[in-house]
ZAVOVEX-514435 format. One record per residue: residue number from 0; x, y, z of N, C-alpha, C, O in turn. Coordinates in steps of 0.02 Angstrom, whole numbers, plus 50000, padded with zeros to 5 digits. Layout:
// residues N
@num: NUM&nx: X&ny: Y&nz: Z&cax: X&cay: Y&caz: Z&cx: X&cy: Y&cz: Z&ox: X&oy: Y&oz: Z;
...
// end
This chain:
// residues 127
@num: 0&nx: 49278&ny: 51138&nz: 52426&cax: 49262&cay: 51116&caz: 52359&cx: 49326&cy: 51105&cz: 52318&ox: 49325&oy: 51064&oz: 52272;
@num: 1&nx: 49371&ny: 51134&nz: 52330&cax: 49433&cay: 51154&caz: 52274&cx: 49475&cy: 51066&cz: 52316&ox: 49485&oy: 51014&oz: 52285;
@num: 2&nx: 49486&ny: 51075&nz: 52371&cax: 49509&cay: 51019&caz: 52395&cx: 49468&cy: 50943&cz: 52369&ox: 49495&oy: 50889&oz: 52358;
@num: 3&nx: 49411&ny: 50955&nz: 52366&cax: 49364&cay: 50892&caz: 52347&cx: 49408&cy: 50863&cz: 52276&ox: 49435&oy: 50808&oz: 52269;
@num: 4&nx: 49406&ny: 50931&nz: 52216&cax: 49408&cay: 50913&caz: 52136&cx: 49493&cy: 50903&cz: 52151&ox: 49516&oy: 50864&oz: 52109;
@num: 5&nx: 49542&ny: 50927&nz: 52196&cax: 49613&cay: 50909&caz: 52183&cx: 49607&cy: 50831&cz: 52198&ox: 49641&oy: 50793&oz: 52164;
@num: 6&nx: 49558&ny: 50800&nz: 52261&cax: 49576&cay: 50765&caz: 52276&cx: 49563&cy: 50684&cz: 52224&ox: 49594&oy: 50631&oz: 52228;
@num: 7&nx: 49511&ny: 50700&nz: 52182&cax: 49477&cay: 50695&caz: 52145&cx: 49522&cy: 50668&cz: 52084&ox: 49523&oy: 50612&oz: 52058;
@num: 8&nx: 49559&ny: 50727&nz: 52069&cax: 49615&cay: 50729&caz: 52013&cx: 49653&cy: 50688&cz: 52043&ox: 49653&oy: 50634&oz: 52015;
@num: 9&nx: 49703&ny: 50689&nz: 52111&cax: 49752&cay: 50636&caz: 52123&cx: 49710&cy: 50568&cz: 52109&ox: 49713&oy: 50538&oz: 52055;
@num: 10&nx: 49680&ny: 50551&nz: 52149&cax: 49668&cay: 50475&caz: 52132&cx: 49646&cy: 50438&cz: 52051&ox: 49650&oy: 50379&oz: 52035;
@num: 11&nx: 49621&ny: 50501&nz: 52005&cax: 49622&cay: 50501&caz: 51948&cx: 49683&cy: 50474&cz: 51920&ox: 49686&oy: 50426&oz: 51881;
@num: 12&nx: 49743&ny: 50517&nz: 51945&cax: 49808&cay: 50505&caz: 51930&cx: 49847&cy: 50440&cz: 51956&ox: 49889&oy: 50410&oz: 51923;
@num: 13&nx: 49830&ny: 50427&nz: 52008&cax: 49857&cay: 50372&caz: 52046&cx: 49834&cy: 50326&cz: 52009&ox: 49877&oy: 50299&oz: 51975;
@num: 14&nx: 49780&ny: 50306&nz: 52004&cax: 49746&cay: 50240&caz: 51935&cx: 49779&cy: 50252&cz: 51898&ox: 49824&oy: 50211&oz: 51889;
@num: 15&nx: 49777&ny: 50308&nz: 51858&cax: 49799&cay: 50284&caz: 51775&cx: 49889&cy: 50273&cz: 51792&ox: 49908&oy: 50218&oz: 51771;
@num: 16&nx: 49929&ny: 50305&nz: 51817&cax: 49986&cay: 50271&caz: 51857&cx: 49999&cy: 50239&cz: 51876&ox: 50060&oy: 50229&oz: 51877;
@num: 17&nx: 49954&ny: 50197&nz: 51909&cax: 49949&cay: 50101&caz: 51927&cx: 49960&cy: 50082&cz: 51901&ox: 50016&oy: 50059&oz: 51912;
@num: 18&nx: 49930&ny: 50062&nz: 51832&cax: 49946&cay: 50025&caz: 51769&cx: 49902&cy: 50029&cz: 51728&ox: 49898&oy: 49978&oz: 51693;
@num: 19&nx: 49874&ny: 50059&nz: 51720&cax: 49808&cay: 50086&caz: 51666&cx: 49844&cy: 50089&cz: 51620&ox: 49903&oy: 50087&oz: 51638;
@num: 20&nx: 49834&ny: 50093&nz: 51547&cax: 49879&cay: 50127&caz: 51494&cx: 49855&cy: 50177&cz: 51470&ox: 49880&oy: 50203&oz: 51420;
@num: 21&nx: 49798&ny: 50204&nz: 51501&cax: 49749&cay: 50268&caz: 51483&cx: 49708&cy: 50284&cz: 51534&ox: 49694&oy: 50242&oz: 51577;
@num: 22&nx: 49683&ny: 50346&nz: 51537&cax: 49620&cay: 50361&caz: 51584&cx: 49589&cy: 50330&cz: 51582&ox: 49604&oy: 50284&oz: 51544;
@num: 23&nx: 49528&ny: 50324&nz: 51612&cax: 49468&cay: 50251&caz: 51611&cx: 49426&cy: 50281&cz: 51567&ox: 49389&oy: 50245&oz: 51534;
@num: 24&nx: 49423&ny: 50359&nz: 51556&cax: 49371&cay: 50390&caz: 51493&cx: 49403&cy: 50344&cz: 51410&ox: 49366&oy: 50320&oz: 51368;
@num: 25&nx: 49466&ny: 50345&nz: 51408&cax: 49492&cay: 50309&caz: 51369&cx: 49538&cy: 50267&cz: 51339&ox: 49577&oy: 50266&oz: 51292;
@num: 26&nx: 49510&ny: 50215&nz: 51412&cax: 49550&cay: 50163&caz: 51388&cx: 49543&cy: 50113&cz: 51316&ox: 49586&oy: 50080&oz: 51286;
@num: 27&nx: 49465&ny: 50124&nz: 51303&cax: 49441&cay: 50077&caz: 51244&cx: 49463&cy: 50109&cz: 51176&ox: 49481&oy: 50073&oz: 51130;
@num: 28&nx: 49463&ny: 50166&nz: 51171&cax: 49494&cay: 50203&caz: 51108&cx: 49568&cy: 50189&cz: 51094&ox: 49585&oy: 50192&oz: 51034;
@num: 29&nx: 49618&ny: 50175&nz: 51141&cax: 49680&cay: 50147&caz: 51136&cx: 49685&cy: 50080&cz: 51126&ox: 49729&oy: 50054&oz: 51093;
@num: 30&nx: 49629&ny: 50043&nz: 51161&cax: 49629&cay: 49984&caz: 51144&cx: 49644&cy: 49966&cz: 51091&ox: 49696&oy: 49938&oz: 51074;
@num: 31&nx: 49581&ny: 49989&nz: 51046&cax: 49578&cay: 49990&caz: 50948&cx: 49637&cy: 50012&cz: 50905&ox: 49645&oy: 50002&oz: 50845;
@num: 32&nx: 49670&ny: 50039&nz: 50941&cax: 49734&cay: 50101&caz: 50920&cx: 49808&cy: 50035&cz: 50929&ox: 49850&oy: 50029&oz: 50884;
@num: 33&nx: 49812&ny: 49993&nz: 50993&cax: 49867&cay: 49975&caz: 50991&cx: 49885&cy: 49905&cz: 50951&ox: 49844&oy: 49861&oz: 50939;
@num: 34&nx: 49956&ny: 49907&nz: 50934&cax: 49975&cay: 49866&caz: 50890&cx: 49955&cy: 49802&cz: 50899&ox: 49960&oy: 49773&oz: 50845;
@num: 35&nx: 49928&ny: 49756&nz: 50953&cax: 49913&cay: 49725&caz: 50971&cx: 49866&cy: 49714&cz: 51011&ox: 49882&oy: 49709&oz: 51070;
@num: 36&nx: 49792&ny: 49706&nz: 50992&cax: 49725&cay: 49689&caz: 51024&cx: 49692&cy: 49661&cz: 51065&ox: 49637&oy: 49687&oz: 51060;
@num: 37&nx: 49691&ny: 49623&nz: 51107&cax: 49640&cay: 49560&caz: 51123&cx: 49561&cy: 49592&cz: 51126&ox: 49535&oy: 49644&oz: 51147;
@num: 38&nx: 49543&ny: 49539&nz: 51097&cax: 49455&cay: 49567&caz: 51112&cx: 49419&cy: 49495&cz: 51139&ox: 49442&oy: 49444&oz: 51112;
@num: 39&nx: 49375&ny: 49487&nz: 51181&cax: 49330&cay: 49441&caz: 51189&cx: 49258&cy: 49446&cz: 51149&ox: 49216&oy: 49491&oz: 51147;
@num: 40&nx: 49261&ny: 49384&nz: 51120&cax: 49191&cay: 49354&caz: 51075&cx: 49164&cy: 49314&cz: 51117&ox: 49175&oy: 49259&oz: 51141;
@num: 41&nx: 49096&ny: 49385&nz: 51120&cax: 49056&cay: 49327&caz: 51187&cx: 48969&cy: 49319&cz: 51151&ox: 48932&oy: 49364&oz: 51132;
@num: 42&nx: 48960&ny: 49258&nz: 51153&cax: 48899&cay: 49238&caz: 51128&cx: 48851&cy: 49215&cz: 51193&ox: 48858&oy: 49227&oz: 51253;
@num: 43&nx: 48800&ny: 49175&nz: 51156&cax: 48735&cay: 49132&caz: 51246&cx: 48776&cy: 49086&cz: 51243&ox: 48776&oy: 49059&oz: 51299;
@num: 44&nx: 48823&ny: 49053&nz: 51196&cax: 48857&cay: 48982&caz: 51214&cx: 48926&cy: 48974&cz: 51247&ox: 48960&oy: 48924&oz: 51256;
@num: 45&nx: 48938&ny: 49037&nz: 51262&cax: 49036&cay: 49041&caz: 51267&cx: 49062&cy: 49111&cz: 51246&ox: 49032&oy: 49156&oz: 51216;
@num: 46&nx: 49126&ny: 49107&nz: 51270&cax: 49168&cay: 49151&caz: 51252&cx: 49239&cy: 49133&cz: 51233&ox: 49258&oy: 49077&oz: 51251;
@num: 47&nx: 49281&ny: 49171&nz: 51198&cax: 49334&cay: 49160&caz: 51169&cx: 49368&cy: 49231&cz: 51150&ox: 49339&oy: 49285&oz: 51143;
@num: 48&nx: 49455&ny: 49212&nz: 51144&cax: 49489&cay: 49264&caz: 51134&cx: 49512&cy: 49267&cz: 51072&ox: 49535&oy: 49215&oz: 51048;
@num: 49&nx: 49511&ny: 49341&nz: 51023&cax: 49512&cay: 49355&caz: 50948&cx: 49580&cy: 49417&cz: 50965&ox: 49558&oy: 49461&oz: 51002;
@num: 50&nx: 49639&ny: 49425&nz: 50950&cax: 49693&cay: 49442&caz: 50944&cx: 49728&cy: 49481&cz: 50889&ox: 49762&oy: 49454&oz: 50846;
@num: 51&nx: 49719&ny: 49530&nz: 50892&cax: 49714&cay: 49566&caz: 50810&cx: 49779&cy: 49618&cz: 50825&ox: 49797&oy: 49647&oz: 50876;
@num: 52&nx: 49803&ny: 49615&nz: 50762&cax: 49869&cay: 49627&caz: 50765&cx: 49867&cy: 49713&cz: 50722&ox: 49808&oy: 49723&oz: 50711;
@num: 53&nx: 49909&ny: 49772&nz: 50698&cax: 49914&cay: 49842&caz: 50678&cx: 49889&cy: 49837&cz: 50615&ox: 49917&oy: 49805&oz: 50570;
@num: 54&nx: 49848&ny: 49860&nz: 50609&cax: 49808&cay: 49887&caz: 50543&cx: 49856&cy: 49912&cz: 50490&ox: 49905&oy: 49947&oz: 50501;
@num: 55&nx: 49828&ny: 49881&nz: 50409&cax: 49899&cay: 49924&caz: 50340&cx: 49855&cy: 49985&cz: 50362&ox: 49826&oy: 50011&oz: 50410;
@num: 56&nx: 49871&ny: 49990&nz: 50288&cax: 49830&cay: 50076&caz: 50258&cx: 49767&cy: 50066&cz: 50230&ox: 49726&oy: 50112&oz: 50226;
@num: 57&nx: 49756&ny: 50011&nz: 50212&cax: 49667&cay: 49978&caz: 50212&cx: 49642&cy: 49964&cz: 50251&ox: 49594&oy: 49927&oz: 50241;
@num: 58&nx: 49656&ny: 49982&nz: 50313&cax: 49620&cay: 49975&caz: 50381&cx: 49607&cy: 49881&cz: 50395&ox: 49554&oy: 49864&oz: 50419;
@num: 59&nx: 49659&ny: 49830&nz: 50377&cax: 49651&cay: 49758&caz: 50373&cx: 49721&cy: 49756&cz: 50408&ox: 49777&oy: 49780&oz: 50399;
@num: 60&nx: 49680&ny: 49704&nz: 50468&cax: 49745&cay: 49696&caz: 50523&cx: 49737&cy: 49617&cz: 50522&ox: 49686&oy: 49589&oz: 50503;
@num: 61&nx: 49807&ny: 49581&nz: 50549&cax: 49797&cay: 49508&caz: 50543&cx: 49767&cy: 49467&cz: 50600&ox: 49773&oy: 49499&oz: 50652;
@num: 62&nx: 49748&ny: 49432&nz: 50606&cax: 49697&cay: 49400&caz: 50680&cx: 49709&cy: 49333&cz: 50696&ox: 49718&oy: 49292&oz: 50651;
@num: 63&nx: 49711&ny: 49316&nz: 50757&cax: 49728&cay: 49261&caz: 50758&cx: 49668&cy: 49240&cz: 50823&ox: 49660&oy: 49274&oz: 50874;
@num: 64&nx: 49633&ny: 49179&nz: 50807&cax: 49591&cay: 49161&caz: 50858&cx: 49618&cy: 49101&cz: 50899&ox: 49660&oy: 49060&oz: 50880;
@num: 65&nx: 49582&ny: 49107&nz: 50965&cax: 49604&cay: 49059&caz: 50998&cx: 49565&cy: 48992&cz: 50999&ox: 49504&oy: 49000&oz: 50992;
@num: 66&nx: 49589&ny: 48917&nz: 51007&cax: 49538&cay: 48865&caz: 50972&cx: 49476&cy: 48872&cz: 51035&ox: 49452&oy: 48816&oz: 51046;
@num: 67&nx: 49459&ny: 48903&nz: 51060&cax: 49396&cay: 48913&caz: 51116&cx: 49354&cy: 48943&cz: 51049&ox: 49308&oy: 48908&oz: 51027;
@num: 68&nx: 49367&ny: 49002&nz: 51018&cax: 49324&cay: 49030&caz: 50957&cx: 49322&cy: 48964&cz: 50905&ox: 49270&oy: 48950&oz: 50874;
@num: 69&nx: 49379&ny: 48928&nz: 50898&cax: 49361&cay: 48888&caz: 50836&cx: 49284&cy: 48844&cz: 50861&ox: 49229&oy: 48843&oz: 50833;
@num: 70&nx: 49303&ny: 48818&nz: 50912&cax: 49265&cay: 48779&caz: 50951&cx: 49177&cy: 48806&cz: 50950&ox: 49130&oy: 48769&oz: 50934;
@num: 71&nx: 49172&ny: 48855&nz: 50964&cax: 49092&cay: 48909&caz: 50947&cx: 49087&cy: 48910&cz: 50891&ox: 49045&oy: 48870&oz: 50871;
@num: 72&nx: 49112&ny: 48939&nz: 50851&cax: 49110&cay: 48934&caz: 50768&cx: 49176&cy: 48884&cz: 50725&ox: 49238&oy: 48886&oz: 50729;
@num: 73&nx: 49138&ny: 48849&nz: 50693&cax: 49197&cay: 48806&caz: 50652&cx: 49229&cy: 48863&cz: 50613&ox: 49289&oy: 48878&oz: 50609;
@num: 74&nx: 49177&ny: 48889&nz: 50586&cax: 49228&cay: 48923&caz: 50506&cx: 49279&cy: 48972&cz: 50542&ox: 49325&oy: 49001&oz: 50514;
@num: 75&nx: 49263&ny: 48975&nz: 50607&cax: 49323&cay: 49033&caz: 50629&cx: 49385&cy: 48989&cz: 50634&ox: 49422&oy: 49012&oz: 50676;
@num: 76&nx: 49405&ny: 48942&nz: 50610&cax: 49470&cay: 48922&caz: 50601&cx: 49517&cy: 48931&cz: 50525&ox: 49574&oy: 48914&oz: 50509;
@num: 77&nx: 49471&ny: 48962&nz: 50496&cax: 49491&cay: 48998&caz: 50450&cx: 49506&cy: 49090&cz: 50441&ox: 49536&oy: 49125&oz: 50401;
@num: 78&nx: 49467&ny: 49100&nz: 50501&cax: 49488&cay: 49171&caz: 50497&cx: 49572&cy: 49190&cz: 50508&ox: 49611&oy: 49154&oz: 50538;
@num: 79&nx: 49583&ny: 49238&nz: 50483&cax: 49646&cay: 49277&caz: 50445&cx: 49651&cy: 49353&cz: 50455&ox: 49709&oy: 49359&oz: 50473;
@num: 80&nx: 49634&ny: 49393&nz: 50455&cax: 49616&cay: 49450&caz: 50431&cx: 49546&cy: 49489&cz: 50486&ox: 49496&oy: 49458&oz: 50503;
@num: 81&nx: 49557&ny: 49542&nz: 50499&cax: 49504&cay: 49586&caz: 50535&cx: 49478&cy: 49671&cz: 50457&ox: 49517&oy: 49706&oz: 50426;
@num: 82&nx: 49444&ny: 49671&nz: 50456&cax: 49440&cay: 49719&caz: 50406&cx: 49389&cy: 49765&cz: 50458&ox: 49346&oy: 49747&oz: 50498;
@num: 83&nx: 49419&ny: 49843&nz: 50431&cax: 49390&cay: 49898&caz: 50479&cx: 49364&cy: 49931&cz: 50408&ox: 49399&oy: 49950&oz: 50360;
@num: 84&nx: 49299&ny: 49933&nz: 50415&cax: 49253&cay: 49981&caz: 50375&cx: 49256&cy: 50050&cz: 50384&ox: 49265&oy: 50075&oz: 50440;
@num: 85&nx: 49246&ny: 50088&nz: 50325&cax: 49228&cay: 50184&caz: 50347&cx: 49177&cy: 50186&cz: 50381&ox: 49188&oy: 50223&oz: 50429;
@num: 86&nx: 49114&ny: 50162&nz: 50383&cax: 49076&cay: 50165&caz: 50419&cx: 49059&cy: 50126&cz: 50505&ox: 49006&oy: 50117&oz: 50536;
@num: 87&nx: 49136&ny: 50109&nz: 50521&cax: 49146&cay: 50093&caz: 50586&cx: 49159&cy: 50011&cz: 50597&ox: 49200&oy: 49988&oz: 50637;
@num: 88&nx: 49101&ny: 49958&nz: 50539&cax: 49068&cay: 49900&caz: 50565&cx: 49154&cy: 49855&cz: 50547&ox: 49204&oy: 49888&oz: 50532;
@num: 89&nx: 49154&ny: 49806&nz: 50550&cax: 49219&cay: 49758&caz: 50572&cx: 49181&cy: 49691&cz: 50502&ox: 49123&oy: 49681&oz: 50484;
@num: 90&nx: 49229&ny: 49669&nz: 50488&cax: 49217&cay: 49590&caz: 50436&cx: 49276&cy: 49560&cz: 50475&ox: 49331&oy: 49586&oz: 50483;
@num: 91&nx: 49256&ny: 49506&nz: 50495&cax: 49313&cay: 49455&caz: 50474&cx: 49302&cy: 49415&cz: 50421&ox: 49250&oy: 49405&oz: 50390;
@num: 92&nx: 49385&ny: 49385&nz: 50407&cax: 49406&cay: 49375&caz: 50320&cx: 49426&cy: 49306&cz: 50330&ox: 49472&oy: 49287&oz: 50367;
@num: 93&nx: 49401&ny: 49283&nz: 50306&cax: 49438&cay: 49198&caz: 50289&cx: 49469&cy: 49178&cz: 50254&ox: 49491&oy: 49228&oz: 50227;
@num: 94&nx: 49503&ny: 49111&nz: 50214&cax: 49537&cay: 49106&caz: 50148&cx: 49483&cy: 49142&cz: 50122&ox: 49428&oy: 49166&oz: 50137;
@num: 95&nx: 49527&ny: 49135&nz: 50070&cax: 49491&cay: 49162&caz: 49988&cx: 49440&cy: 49236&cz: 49999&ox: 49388&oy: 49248&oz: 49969;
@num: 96&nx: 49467&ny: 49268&nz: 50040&cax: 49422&cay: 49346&caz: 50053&cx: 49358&cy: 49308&cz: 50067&ox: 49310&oy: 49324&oz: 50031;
@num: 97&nx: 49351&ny: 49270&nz: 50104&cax: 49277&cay: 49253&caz: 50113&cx: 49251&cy: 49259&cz: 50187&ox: 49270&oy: 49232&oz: 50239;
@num: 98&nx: 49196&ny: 49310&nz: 50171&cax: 49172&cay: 49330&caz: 50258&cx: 49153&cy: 49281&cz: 50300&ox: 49110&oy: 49242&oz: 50279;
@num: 99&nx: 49177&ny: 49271&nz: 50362&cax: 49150&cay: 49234&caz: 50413&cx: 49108&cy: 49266&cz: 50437&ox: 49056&oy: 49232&oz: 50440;
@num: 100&nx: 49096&ny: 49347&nz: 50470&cax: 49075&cay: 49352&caz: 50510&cx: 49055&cy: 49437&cz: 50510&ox: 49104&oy: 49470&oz: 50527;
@num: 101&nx: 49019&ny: 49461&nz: 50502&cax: 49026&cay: 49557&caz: 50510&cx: 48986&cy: 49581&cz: 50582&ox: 48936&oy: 49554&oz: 50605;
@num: 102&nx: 49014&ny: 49626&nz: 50603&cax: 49003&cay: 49646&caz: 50647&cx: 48996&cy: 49725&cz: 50669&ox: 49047&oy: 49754&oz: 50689;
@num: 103&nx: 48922&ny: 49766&nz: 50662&cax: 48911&cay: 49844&caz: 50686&cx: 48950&cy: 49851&cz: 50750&ox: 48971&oy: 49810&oz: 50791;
@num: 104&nx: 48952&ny: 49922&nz: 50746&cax: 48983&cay: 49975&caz: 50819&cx: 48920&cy: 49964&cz: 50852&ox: 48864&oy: 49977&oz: 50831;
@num: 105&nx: 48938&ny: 49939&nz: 50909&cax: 48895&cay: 49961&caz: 50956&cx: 48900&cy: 50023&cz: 50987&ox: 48939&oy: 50064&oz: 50964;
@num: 106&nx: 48860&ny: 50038&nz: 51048&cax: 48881&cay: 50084&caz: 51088&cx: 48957&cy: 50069&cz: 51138&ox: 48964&oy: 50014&oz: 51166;
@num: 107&nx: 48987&ny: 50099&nz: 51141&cax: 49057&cay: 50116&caz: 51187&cx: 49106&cy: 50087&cz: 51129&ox: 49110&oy: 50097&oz: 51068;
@num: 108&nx: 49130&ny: 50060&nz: 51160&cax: 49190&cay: 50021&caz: 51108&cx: 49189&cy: 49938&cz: 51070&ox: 49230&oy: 49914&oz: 51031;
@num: 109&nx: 49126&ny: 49909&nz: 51101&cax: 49112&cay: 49858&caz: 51071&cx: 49082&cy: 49866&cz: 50989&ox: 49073&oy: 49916&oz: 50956;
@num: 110&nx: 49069&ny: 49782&nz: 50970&cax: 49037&cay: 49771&caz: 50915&cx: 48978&cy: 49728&cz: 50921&ox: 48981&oy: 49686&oz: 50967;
@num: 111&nx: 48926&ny: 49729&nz: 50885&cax: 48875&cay: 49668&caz: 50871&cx: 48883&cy: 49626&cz: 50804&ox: 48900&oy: 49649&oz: 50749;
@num: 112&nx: 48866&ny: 49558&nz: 50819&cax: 48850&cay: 49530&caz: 50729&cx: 48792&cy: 49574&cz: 50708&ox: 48758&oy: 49613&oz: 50742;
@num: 113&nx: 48789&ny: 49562&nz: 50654&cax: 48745&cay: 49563&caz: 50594&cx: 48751&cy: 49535&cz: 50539&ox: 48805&oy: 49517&oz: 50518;
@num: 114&nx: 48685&ny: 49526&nz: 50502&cax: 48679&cay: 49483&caz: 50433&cx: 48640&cy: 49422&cz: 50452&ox: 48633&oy: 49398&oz: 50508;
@num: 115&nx: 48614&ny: 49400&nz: 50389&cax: 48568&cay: 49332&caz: 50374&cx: 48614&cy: 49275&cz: 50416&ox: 48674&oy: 49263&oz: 50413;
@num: 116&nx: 48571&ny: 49252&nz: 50447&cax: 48604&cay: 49178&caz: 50492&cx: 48656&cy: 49199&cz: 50558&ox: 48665&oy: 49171&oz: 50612;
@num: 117&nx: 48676&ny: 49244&nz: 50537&cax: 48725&cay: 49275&caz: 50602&cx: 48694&cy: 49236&cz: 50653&ox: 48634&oy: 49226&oz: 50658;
@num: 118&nx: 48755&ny: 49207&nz: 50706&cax: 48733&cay: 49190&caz: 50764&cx: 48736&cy: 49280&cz: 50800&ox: 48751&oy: 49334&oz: 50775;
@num: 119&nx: 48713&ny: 49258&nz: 50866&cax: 48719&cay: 49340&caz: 50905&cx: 48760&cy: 49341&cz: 50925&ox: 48758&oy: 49298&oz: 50969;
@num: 120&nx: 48825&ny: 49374&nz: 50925&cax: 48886&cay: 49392&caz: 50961&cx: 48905&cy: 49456&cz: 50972&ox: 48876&oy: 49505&oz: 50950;
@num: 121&nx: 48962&ny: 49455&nz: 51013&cax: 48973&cay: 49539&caz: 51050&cx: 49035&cy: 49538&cz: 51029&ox: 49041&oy: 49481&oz: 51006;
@num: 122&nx: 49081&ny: 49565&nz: 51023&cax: 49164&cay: 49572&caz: 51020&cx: 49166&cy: 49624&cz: 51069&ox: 49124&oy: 49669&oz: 51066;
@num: 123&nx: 49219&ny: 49624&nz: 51122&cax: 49208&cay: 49678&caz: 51146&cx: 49297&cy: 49699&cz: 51177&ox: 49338&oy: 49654&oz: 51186;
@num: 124&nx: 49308&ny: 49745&nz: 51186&cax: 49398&cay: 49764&caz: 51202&cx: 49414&cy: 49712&cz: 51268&ox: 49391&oy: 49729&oz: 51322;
@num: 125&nx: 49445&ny: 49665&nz: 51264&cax: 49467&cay: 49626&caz: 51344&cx: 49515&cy: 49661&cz: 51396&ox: 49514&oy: 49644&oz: 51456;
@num: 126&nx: 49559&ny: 49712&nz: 51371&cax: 49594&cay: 49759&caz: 51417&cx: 49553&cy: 49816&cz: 51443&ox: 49579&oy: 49857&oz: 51481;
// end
């Protein structure tokens, strides 16, 4: 048994030593954490890459989408800005502080839309 859980632990170790940048329990919590993001926005029509850059002290980090997102949503060629709520959920910000898009915690480390008209989308960590 003791041989089973060492052996257990090495290959534990050997992954995250490969090139993991975290255990696999948490890699998605670092995700959110590092200075630099990628997340995939995946809808029924497509997917696309959203790139969010270190949060101020208002929890508002800068974002940059790739034109595959402009392409699914127009107004996302205006997004600017990622805003992190106390209560977990995500806005993106367009000119003029104007919401494109909000999005609840899901379960694990993803997000869902929400709100009137919302198309259905997922954001979810791409690393």
């Amino acid at each position: 048994m003791r041989g089973l859980v060492l052996s257990l632990v090495a290959v534990g170790a050997a992954v995250w030593a490969g090139g993991a940048s975290s255990p696999p329990g948490l890699q998605t919590d670092t995700a959110l954490a590092s200075p630099l993001s990628s997340f995939v926005l995946q809808t029924a029509e497509g997917a696309c890459v959203l790139s969010r850059g270190q949060a101020d002290q208002g929890g508002i980090s800068p974002v940059t989408v790739d034109a595959d997102c402009q392409a699914l949503f127009p107004g996302f060629a205006d997004v600017t800005s990622w805003q992190e709520r106390p209560d977990g959920s995500v806005r993106l910000v367009g000119a003029q502080d104007r919401t494109v898009m909000e999005f609840a915690q899901a379960d694990g480390a993803g997000f869902e839309s929400y709100g009137a008209g919302a198309p259905i989308a997922l954001i979810l960590p791409a690393n």
